[in-house]
C-alpha positions in Angstrom: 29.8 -53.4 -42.4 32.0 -54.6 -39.0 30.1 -55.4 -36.3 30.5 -53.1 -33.5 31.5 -54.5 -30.1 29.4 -55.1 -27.6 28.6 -52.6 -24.6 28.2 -53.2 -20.8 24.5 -51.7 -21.9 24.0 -53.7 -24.4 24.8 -57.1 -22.2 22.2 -59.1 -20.1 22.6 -58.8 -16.1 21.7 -62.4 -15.9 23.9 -63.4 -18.9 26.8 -62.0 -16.7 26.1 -63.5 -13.3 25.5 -66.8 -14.7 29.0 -66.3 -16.6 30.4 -65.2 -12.8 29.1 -68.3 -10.8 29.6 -70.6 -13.4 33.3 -69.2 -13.7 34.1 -69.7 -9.6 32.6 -72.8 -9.2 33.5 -73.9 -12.9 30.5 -76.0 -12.9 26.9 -74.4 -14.6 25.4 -76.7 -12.1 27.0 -75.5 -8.8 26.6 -72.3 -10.5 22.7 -73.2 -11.3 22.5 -74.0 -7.4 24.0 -70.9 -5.8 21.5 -68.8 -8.5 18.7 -71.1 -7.7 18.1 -71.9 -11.6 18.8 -74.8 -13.1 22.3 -75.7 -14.9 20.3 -75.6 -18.1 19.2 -72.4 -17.8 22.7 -70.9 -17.2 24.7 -72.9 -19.8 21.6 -71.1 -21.6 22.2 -67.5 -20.0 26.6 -68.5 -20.6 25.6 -68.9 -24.4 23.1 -65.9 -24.7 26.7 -63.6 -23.5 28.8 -65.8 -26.1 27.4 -65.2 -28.8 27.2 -61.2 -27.7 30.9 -61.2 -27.1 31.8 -63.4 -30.1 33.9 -65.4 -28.1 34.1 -68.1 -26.7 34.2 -68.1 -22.9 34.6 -72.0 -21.8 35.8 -75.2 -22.6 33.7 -77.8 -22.0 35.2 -80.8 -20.8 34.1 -83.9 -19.6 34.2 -83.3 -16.0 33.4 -79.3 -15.9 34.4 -76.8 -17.7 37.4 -74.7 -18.2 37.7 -71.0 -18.8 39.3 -69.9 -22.0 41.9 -67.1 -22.6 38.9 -64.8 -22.7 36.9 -66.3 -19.8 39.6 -65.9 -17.9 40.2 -62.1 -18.9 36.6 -61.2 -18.8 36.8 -63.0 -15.1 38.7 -60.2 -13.3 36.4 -57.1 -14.0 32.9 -58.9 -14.1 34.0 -59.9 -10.0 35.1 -56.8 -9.2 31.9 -55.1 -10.6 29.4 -57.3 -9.0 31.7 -57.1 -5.6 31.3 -53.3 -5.7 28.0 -53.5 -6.3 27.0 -55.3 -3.1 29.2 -53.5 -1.2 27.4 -50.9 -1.5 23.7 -52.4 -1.5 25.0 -54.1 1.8 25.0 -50.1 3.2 21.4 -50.4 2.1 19.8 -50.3 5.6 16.3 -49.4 6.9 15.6 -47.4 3.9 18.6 -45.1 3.9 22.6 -45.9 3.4 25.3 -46.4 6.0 27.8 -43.9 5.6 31.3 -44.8 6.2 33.6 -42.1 8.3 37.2 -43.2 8.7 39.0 -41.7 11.3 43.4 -41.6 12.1 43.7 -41.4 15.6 47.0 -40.7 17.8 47.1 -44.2 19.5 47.0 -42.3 23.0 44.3 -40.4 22.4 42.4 -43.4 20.7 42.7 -45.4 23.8 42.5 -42.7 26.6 39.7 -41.0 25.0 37.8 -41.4 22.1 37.2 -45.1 22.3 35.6 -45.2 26.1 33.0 -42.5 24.2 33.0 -44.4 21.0 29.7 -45.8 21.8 27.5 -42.7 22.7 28.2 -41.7 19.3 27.6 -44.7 17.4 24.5 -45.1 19.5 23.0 -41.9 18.6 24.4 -42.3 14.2 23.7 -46.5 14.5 23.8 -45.5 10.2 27.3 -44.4 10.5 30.3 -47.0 10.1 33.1 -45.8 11.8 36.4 -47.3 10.9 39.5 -46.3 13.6 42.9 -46.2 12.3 45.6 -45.5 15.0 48.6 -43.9 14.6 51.9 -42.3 15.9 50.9 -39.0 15.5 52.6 -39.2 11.2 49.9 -38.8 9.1 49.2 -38.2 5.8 44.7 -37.2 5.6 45.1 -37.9 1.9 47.7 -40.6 0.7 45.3 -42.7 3.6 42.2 -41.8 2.4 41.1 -40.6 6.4 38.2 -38.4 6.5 39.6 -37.0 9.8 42.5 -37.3 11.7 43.0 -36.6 16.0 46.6 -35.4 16.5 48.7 -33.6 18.3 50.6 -30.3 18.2 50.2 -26.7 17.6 47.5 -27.2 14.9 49.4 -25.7 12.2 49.6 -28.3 9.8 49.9 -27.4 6.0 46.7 -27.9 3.8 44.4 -28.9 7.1 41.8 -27.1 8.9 42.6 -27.9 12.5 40.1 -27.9 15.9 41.0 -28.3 19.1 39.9 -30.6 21.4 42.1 -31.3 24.1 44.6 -29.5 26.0 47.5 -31.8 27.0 49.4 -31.0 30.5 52.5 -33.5 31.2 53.5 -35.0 34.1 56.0 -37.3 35.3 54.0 -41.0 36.2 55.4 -44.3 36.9 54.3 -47.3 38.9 53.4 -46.9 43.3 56.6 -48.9 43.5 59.2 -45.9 41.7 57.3 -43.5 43.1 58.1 -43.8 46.4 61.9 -43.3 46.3 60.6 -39.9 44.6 59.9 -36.6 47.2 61.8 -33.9 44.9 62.3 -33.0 41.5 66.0 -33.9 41.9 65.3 -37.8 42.8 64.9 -38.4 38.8 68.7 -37.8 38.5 69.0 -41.5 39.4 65.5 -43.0 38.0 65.8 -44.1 34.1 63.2 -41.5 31.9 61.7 -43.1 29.3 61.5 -40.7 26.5 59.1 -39.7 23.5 60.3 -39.6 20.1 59.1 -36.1 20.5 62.4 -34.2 21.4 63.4 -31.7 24.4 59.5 -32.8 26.5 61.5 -33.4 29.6 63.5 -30.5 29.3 60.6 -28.1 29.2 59.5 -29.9 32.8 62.8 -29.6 34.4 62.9 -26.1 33.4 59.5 -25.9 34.8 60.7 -27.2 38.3 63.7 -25.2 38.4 65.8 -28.3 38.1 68.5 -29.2 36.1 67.7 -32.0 33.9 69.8 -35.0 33.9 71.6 -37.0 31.0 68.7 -38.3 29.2 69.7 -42.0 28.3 66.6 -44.1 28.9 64.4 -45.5 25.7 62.6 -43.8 23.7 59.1 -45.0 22.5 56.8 -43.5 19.4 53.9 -43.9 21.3 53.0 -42.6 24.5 50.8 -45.7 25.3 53.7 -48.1 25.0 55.5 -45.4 27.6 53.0 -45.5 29.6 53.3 -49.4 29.8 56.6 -49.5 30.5 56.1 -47.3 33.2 53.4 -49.5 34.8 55.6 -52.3 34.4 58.2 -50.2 36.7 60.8 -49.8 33.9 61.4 -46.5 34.6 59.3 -42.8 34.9 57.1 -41.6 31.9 56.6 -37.9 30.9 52.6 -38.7 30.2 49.0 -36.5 29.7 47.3 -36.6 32.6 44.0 -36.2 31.1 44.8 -39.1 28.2 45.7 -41.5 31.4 42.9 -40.8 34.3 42.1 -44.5 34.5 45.4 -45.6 34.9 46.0 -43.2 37.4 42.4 -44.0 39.2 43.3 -47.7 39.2 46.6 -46.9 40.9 48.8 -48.5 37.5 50.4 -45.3 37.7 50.8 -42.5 39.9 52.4 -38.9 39.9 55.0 -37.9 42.3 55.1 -34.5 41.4 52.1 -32.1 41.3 54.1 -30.0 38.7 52.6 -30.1 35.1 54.0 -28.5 32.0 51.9 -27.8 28.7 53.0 -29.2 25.2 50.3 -28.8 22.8 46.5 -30.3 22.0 45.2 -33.0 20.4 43.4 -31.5 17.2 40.7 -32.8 15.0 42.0 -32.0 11.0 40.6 -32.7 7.8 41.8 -31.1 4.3 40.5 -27.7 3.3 39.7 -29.6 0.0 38.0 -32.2 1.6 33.8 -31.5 1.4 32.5 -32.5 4.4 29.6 -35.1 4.2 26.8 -35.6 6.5 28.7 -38.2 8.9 31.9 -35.7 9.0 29.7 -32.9 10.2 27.6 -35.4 12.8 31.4 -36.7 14.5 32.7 -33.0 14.4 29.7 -32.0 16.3 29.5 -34.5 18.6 33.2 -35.0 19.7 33.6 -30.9 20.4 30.4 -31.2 22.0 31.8 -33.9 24.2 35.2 -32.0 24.9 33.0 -28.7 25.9 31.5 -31.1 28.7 34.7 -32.2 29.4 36.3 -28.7 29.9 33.1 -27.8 31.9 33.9 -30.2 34.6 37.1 -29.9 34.6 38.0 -25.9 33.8 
């Protein structure tokens, strides 16, 4: 009767790391050292998963060893199993495990809001690991493996539950130096308008103003915190949320000319309808709309 092969069950954890170490180091004794045995005991725990496997997995030369054809595809799996494995019993903490939430953020909500907050909210999860991805707004919740994702828009995006967070009024900024050759709407006819990749934004504030809008030739950025830059940098006037830029604006980096804002849409917190929400899903959701109900209260 064949033998049958031999099963993950049916082979020795310590047969397997010693097989592991001594195939890194390709040594049993700097294997024997980094497992605190001695080499004897895993060329021992080496031949114990041999003679399981029917194979052999070294060649034993006279300085170290070498791994065979089967060593080496044995290698692969056995370091990606044991690398899983203390992944995860590195979440191990204080008796429970860390959760992992990963999060897509709009880079201009990222750095105008959630990450000066960040730290109330890992303060009161310290289990959670949260893992920030920013973005330009393009977004795909599955194909990235995101548990969330803050965007913004109208909220009607296909497959997603969507909450909003933040309503988003526009307003011309640039730096103290532009703005002061700017007293009426008109005075942009000869500034240069740095543009979103997001289309007809400046037209819905000239319309606003009851002002025609000029030519629109300035450049045009996919994210409004590289606009915002170049505005501080004086290279021309930015079409910018004024909530996603208070510090800028409080540290005079940029100012606005005009007290005229326009609304464009919210930044949104979506996740997939399929998507079952786990314990640190529900904790962030709660505490981020919590944290933009204080936001609206002081500022309605």
């Amino acid at each position: 009767m064949a033998r049958r092969p031999a099963s993950i069950s049916s082979l020795p954890l310590n047969a397997l790391r010693s097989f592991e170490a001594a195939a890194r180091h390709l040594s049993f004794t700097k294997a024997g050292l980094e497992l605190r045995v001695s080499q004897a005991a895993v060329s021992q725990q080496v031949r114990i998963l041999e003679e399981s496997l029917r194979v052999k997995l070294f060649r034993r030369l006279t300085r170290g060893l070498a791994l065979t054809e089967e060593g080496e595809a044995l290698l692969p799996a056995i370091s990606d199993a044991f690398s899983q494995i203390n992944q995860v019993l590195d979440r191990f903490e204080n008796g429970r495990i860390r959760e992992i939430l990963t999060i897509g953020v709009v880079g201009t909500f990222a750095s105008g809001w959630l990450l000066p907050r960040l730290r109330s909210f890992t303060a009161a999860h310290p289990h959670i690991d949260v893992r920030i991805f920013a973005n330009n707004n393009r977004v795909d919740l599955g194909g990235e493996g995101l548990d969330y994702a803050i965007r913004f828009g109208d909220g009607a995006w296909h497959g997603t539950n969507a909450e909003p967070l933040v309503d988003a009024h526009f307003t011309p900024m640039c730096a103290p130096t532009v703005a002061k050759r700017l007293k009426n709407p008109v005075d942009l006819h000869k500034e240069v308008l740095l543009r979103s990749y997001r289309l007809g934004e400046w037209a819905q504030w000239f319309d606003g103003v009851k002002c025609r809008q000029p030519r629109m030739t300035g450049p045009t950025f996919d994210s409004s915190v590289s606009l915002a830059h170049a505005a501080a940098q004086g290279a021309g006037v930015a079409l910018l949320p004024v909530v996603l830029f208070s510090d800028d604006l409080s540290r005079k980096r940029l100012v606005c000319p005009y007290d005229s804002q326009v609304y464009l849409g919210s930044y949104w917190l979506s996740s997939l309808k399929s998507k079952k929400h786990s314990p640190a899903m529900k904790a962030f959701r709660d505490w981020i709309l919590a944290e933009c109900k204080k936001k609206r209260a002081r500022h309605p």
